[in-house]
C-alpha positions as CSV (number, residue, x, y, z in Angstrom):
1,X,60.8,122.4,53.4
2,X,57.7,125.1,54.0
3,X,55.6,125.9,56.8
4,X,52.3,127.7,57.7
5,X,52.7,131.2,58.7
6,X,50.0,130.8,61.3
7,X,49.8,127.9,63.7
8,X,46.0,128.0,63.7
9,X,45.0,126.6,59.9
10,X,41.6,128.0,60.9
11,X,42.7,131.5,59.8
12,X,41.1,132.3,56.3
13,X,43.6,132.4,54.1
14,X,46.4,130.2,55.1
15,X,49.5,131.2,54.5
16,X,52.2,128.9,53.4
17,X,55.7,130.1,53.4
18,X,56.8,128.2,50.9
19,X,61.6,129.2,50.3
20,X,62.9,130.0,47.3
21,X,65.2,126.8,46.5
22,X,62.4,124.1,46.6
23,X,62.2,120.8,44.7
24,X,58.3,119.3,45.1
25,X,59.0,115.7,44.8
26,X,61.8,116.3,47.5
27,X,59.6,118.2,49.7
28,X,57.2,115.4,49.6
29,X,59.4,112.5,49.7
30,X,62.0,113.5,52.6
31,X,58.8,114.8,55.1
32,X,58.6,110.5,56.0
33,X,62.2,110.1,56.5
34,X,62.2,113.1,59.2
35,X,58.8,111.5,60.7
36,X,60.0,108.0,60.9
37,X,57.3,106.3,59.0
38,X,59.7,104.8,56.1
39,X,57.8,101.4,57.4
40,X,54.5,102.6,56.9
41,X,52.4,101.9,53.4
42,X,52.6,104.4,50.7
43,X,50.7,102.9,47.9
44,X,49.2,99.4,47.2
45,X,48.5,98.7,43.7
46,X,47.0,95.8,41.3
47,X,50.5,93.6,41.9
48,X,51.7,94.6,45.5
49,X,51.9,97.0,48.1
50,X,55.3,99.9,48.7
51,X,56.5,101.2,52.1
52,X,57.5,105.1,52.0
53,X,61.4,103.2,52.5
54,X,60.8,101.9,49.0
55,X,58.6,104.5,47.1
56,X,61.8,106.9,48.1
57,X,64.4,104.4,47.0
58,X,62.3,103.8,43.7
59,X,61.9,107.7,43.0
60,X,66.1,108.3,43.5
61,X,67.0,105.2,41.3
62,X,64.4,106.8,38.4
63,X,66.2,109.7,38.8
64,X,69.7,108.8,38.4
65,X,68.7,106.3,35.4
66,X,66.6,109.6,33.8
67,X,70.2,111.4,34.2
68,X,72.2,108.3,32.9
69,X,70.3,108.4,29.4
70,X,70.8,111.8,29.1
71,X,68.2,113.9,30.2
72,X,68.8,117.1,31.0
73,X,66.8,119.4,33.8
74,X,64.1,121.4,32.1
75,X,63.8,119.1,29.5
76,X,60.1,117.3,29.0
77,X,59.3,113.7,29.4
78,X,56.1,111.9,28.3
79,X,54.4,110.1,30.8
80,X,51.4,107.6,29.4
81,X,51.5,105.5,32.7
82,X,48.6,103.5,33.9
83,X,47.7,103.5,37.7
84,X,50.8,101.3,39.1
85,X,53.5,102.3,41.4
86,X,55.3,103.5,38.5
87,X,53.3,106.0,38.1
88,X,54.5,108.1,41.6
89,X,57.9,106.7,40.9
90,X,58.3,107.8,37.3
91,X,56.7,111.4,38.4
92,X,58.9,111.9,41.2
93,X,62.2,111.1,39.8
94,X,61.8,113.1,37.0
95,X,60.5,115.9,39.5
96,X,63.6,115.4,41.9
97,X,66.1,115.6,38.7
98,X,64.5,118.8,37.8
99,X,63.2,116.9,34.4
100,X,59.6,118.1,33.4
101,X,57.2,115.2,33.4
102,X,54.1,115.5,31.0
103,X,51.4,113.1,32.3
104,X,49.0,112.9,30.0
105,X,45.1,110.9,29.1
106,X,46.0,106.7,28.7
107,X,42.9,107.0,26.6
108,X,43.9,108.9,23.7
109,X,44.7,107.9,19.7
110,X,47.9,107.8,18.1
111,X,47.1,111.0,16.4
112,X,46.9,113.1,20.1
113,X,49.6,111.5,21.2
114,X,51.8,112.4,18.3
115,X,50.2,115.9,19.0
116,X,51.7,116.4,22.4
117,X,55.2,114.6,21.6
118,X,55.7,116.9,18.8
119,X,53.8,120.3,20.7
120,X,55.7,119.3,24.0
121,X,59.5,118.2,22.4
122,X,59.7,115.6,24.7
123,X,63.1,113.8,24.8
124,X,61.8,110.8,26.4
125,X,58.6,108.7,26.8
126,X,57.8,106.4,29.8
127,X,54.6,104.1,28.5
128,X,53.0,101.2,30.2
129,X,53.2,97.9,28.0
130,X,49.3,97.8,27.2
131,X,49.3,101.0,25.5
132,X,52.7,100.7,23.9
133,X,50.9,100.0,20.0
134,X,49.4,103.5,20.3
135,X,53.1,104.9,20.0
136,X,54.7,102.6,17.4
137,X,53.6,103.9,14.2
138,X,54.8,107.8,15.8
139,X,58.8,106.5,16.7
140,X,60.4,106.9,13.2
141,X,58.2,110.7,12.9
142,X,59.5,111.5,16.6
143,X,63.4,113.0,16.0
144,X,63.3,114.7,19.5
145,X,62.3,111.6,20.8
146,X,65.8,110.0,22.1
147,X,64.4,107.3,24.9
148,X,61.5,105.0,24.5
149,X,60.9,103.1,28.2
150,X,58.3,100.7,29.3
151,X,56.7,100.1,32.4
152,X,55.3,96.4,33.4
153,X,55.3,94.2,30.2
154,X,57.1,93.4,26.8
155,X,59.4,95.6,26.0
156,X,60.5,94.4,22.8
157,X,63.3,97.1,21.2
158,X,62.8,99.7,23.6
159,X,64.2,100.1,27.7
160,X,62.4,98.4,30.2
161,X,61.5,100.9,33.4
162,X,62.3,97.8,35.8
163,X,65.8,97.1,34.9
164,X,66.5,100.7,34.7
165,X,65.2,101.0,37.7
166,X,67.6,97.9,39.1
167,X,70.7,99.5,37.6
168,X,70.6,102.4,39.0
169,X,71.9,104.0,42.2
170,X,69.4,104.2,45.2
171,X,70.7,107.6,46.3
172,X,70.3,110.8,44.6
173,X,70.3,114.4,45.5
174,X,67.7,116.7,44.4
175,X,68.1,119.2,41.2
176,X,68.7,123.1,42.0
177,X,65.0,124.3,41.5
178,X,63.3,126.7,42.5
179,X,59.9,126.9,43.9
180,X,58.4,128.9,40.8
181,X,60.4,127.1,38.6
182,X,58.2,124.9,35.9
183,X,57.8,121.0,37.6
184,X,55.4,119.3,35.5
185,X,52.7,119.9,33.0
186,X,48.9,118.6,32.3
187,X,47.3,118.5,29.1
188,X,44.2,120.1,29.4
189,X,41.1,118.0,27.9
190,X,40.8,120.0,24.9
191,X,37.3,120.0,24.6
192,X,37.0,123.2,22.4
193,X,40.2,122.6,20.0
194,X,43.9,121.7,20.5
195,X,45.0,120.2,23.9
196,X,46.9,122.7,25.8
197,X,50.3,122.1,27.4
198,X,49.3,123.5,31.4
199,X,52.2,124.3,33.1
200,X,52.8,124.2,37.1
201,X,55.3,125.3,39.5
202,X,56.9,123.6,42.1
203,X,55.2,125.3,44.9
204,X,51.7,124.5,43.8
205,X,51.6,120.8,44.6
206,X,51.9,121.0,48.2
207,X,49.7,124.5,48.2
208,X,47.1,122.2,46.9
209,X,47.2,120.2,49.8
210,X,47.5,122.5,52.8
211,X,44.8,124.7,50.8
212,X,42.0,121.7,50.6
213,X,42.7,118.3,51.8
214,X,44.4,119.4,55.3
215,X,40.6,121.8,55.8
216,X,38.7,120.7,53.8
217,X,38.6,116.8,53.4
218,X,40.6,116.3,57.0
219,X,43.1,113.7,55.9
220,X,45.5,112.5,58.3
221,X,48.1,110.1,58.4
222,X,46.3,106.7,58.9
223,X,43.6,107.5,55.8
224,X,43.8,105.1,52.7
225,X,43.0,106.5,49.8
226,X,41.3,105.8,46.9
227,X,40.5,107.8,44.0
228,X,38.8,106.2,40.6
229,X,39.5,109.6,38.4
230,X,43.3,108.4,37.5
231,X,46.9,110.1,38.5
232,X,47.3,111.9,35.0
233,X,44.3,114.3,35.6
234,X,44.5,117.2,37.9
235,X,41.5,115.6,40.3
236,X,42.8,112.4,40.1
237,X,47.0,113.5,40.9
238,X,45.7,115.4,43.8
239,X,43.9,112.7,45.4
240,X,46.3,109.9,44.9
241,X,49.6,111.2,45.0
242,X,49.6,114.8,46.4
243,X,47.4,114.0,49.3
244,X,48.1,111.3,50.9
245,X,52.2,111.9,50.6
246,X,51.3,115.3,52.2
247,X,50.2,113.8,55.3
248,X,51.7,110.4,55.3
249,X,48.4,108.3,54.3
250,X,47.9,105.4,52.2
251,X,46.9,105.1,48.4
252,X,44.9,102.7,46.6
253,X,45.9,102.8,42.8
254,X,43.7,100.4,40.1
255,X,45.0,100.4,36.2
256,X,41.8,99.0,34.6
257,X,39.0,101.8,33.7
258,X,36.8,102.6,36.7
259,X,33.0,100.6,36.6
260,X,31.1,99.9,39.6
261,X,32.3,96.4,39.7
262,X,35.6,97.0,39.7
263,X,35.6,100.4,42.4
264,X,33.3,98.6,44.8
265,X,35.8,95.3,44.8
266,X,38.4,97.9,46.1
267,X,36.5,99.8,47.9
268,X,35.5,96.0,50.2
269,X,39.2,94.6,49.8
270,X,41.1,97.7,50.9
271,X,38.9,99.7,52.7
272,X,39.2,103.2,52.0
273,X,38.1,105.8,54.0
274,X,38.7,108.4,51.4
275,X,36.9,108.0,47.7
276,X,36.8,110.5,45.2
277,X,34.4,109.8,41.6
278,X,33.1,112.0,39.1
279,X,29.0,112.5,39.1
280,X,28.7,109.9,36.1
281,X,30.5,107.3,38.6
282,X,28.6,107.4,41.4
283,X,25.1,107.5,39.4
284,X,26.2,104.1,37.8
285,X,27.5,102.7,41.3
286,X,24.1,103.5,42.6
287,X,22.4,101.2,39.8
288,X,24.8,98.6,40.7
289,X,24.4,95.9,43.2
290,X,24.8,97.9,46.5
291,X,27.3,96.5,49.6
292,X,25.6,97.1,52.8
293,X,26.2,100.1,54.9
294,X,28.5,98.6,57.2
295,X,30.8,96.7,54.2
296,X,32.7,99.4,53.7
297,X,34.9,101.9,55.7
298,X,34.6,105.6,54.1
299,X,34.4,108.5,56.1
300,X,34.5,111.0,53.4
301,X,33.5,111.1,49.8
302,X,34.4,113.8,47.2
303,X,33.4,114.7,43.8
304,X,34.9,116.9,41.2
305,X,34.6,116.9,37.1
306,X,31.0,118.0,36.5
307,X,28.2,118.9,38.7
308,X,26.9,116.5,41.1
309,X,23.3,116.2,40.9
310,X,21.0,116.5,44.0
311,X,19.5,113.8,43.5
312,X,22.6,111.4,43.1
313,X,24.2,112.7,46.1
314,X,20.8,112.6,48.1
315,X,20.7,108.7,47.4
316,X,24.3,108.0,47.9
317,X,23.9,109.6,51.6
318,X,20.8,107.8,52.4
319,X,22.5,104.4,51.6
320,X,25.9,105.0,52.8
321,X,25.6,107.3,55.1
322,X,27.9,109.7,54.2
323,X,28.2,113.0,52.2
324,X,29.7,113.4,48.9
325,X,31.3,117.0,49.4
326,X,31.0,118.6,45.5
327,X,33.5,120.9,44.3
328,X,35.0,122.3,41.3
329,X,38.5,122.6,40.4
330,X,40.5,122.8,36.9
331,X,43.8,121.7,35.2
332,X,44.0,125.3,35.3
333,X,44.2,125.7,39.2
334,X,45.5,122.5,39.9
335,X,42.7,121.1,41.7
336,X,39.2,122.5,44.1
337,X,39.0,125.5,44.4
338,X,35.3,125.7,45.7
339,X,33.9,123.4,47.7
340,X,30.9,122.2,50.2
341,X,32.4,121.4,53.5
342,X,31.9,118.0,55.8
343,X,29.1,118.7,58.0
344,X,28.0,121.6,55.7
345,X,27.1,120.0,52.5
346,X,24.3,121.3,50.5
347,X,23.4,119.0,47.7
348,X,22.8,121.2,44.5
349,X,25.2,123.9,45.4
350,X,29.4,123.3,44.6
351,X,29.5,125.5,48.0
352,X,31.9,128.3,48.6
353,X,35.7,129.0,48.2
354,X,38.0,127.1,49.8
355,X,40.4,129.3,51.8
356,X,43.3,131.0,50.2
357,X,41.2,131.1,47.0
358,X,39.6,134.0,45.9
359,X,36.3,133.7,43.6
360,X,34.1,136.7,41.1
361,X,31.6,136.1,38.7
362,X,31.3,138.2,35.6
363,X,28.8,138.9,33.3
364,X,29.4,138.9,29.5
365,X,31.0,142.4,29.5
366,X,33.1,141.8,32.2
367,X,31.8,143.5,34.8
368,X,30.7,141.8,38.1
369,X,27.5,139.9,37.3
370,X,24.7,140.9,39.4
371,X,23.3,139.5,43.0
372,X,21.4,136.3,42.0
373,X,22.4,136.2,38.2
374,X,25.1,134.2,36.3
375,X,28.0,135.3,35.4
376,X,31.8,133.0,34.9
377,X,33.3,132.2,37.4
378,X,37.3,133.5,37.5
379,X,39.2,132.1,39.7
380,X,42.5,134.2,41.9
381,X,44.9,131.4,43.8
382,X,48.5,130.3,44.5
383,X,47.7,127.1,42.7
384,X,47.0,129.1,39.5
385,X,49.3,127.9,36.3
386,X,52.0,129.8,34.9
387,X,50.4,129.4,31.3
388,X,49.8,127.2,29.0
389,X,52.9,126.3,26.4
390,X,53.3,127.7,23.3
391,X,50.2,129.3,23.0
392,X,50.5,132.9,24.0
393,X,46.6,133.8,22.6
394,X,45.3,131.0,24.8
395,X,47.4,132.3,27.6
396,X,46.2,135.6,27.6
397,X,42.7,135.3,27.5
398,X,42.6,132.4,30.1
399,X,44.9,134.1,32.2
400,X,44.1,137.6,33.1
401,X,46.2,139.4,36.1
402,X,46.0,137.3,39.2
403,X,42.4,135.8,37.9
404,X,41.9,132.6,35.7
405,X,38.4,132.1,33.6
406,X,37.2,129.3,34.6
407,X,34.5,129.1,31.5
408,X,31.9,128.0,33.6
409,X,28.8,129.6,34.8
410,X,27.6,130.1,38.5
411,X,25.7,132.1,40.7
412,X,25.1,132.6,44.0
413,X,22.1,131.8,46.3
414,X,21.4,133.6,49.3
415,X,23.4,131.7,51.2
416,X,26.1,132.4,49.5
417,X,26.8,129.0,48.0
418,X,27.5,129.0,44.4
419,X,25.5,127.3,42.1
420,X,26.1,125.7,38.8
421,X,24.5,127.0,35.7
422,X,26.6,124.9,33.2
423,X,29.6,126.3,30.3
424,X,29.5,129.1,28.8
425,X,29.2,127.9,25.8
426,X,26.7,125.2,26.8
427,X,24.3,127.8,28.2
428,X,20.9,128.1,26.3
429,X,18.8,131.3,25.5
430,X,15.5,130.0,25.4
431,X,12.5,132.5,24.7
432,X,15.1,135.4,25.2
433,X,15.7,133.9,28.8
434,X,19.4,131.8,29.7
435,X,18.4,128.1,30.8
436,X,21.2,126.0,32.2
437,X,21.4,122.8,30.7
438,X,22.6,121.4,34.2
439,X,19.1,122.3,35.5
440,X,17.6,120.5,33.2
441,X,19.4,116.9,33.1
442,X,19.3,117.3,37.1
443,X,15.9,117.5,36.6
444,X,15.4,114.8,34.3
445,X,17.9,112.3,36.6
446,X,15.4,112.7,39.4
447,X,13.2,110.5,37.6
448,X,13.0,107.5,38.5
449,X,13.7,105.9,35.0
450,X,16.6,108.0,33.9
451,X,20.6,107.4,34.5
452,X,21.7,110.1,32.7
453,X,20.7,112.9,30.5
454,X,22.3,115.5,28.0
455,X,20.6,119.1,27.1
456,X,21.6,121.0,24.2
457,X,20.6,123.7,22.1
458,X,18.1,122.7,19.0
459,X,16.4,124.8,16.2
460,X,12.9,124.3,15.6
461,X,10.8,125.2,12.6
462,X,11.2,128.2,12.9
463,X,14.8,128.8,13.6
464,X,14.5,129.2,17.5
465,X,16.9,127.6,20.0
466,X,14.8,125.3,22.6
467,X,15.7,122.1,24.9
468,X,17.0,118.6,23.8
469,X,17.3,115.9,25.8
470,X,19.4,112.9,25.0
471,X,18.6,110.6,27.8
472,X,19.8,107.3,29.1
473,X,17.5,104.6,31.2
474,X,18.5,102.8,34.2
475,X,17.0,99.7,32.4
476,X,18.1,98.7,28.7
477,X,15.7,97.8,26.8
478,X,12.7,99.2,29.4
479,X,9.5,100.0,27.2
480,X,10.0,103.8,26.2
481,X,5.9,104.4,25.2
482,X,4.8,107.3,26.6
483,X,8.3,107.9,28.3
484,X,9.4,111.4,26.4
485,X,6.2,112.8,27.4
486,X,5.9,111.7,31.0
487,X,9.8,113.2,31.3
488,X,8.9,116.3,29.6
489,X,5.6,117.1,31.9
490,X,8.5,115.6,34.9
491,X,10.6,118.7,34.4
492,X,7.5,121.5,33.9
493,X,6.9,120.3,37.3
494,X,10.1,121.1,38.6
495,X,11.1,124.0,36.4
496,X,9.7,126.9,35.3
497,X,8.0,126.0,32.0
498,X,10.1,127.4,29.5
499,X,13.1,125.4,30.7
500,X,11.1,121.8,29.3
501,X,13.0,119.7,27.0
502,X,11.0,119.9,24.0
503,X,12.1,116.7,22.2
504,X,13.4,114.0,24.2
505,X,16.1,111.1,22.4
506,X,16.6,107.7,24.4
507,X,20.1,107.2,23.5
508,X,22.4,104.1,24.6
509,X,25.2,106.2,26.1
510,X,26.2,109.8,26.2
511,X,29.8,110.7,24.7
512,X,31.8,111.7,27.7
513,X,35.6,112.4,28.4
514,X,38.3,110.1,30.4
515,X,37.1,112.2,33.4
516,X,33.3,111.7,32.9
517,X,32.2,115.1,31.7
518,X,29.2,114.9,29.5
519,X,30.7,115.9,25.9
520,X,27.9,118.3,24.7
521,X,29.8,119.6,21.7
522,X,29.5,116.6,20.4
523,X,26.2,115.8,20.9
524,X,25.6,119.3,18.7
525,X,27.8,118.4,16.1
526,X,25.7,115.2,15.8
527,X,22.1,117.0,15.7
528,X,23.8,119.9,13.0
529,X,24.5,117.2,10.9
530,X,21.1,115.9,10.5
531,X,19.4,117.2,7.0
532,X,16.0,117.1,8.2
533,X,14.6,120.5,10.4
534,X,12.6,119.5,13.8
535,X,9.0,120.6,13.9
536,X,8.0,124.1,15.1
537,X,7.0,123.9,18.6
538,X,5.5,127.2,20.2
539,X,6.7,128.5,23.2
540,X,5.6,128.5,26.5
């Protein structure tokens, strides 16, 4: 369906010739068939495990029973799907017919969701059973909404995916589409307002995957793979669905949320050697009850979402023995764009592009930031989406020429890795200076008390910004006397002294989104609400 235009993947950037009539979920799908491994495992989930003989049968009888309701190609479909082989399947087929899937957050309220059914005009919804209730009150409001089918439960009123699935034909030919043609959208988190409708092309899937996992993460055919981040975010569809079908591997897909308990079972029963978490993961594995070096089977660890801190990714190597390689992608670009590399891995750094990518930081006039200072980040690549839906503003200033603002802040040491400063609009000016509040909680986790920690942006007395600290303990309930001063004189050590979080807050948990990211906004919104003005402090 495409090929490299050079042999050797070595040369910087790769080149994939990619034709103009091109279906993704065919492309991906009909590479087994040609390599004879329809007997091989594609996916094992929480109830069984699917050759690549019956993931392809399963995607061709969604896609006739999609067209036998009705739907028509370019037409959107909600997908609310937890992490099951319906997920792939449900994608797919709606990919192969040419349909639009829509995968969006399983952790949302009715209110978001009626958001996107109504901002999207999707015809049809596919919903796992558990998260059914969250749609009921919305199908009398939803007159677009023609098809309402569940995946793996009670179905009451509505279609059940299964017997569809049954009824249907097991052959099916791929829709007409082109390779720039829009395949599928992501909601982006919406973090700073209204969730935005992300659209991607066909060709940007596999791009993904020649661009990082091929180079960068080296997966090959007999990897299993198992990612906690789920298949509706960008990280998570990547690394449990583009990937390994790519290359031919195995994936490892879990419905319940991701805690330590329930990653490290998988991690012993089906022995991945692939695992990619978020930062905020791996810290709480780390304070969980550790398997022994030799229990479990990775090779290669990846991290995406946030920033990993030094310190977390220091302790993970020293008990595992093996590197968590942090990078930064976006729904934006689909998935990393910059990366460290295996064998190259410098903990505090997200590392440098990843080939075919092209990467300039700016400064807040838009020219190029300086040597050494930090500017945003903007991003060039194939993976880059065609806009977002219905929001021409949005579009425009996200998506400028060939570059894409990324919104975060970096700059480059002098080994040209690039180092994360934070959002823009998390970014502190502290005694006329920036301070990134990512220094700061990195250096507050390297204590030995502290799980996490969340700096923002506080008045004093006299109506200057400094450093707050909302910080969580390893131990609940550990005696806090004396703590906020021992973690404030913990980071003048590290820092330079005007960086110091001048009020600390031991707080239970930190609001975060599906994906992990610390939600800082929210911690503001919380602190501007309080009536009462913090003491002066003075400077220094």
């Amino acid at each position: 369906m495409f090929r490299l235009s050079s042999a050797d993947q070595s040369v910087s950037p790769p080149v994939i010739d990619i034709p103009r009539e091109y279906n993704a979920a065919h492309d991906l799908l009909e590479r087994h068939r040609r390599a004879g491994r329809l007997g091989k495992l594609a996916y094992i989930d929480d109830r069984g495990s699917y050759t690549y003989r019956e993931l392809l049968e399963r995607v061709d009888r969604c896609g006739n029973a999609l067209v036998g309701l009705g739907l028509q190609p370019e037409q959107r479909i909600l997908l609310c799907l937890q992490d099951t082989i319906d997920f792939p399947t449900a994608f797919l087929g709606a990919i192969k017919a040419g349909i639009v899937p829509v995968a969006v957050n399983t952790l949302l309220k009715t209110a978001d969701y009626e958001y996107m059914l109504r901002d999207s005009r999707a015809c049809a919804l596919i919903v796992s059973a558990p998260l059914l209730p969250q749609f009921a009150p919305l199908v009398e409001r939803m007159p677009r909404l023609k098809h309402i089918i569940v995946s793996q439960g009670d179905t009451g009123e509505f279609h059940s995916f299964e017997t569809l699935l049954e009824r249907a034909g097991h052959a099916f030919e791929p829709a007409a589409t082109s390779c720039d043609d829009p395949c599928f959208w992501l909601y982006s988190s919406g973090s700073t307002g209204a969730p935005k409708g992300t659209i991607h092309a066909h060709a940007s899937l596999v791009q993904t995957a020649e661009l990082y996992a091929r180079p960068i993460l080296g997966i090959r055919e007999e990897d299993v793979v198992f990612s906690a981040p789920k298949l509706f975010f960008a990280y998570g569809l990547g690394n449990g669905l583009t990937f390994p079908l790519a290359v031919g591997a195995t994936a490892v897909l879990m419905a319940e949320r991701p805690t330590p308990e329930s990653v490290f079972a998988r991690l012993r029963r089906h022995r991945p050697t692939i695992f990619g978490g978020v930062p905020t993961l791996y810290a709480s594995m780390l304070c969980a009850a550790l398997p022994a070096r030799g229990e479990l089977q990775l090779r290669t660890c990846i991290s995406a979402g946030e920033a990993l801190p030094r310190d977390i990714g220091e302790r993970w190597t020293r008990h595992f023995g093996v590197d968590i390689l942090d990078g930064i992608g976006s729904t934006e670009m689909l998935h990393i764009f910059l990366s460290n590399r295996p064998g190259e891995v410098c903990y505090g750094t997200t590392g440098s592009a990843v080939p075919g990518y092209e990467l300039r930081l700016v400064d807040d006039d838009g020219r190029p930031a300086p040597p050494g200072q930090i500017g945003e980040l903007q991003i060039a690549g194939p993976t880059c989406a065609l806009g977002y839906w219905n929001n021409r503003e949005q579009t425009r200033q996200t998506f400028q020429g060939p570059w894409a603002r990324s919104g975060d802040k970096y700059s480059v040491d002098e080994n040209g890795r690039y180092v994360y400063a934070g959002r823009s609009d998390d970014m502190l000016k502290v005694s006329g200076m920036y301070v990134s509040p990512v220094e700061v909680e990195a250096a507050l986790i390297s204590h030995p008390a502290v799980l996490e920690a969340a700096v923002i942006g506080e008045q004093d007395g006299d109506g200057l910004t400094k450093p707050l600290a909302c910080v969580v303990l390893k131990q609940i309930g550990s005696s806090i006397a004396g703590l906020d001063e021992e973690l404030k004189q913990h980071v003048k050590a590290l820092l330079a002294p005007h960086k110091y979080p001048r009020w600390i807050e031991f707080v239970a948990e930190l609001p975060k989104t599906a994906t992990g990211k610390i939600q800082r906004f929210k911690l503001r919104a919380l602190h501007a609400q309080r009536s009462e003005t913090l003491p002066s402090t003075t400077p220094r």
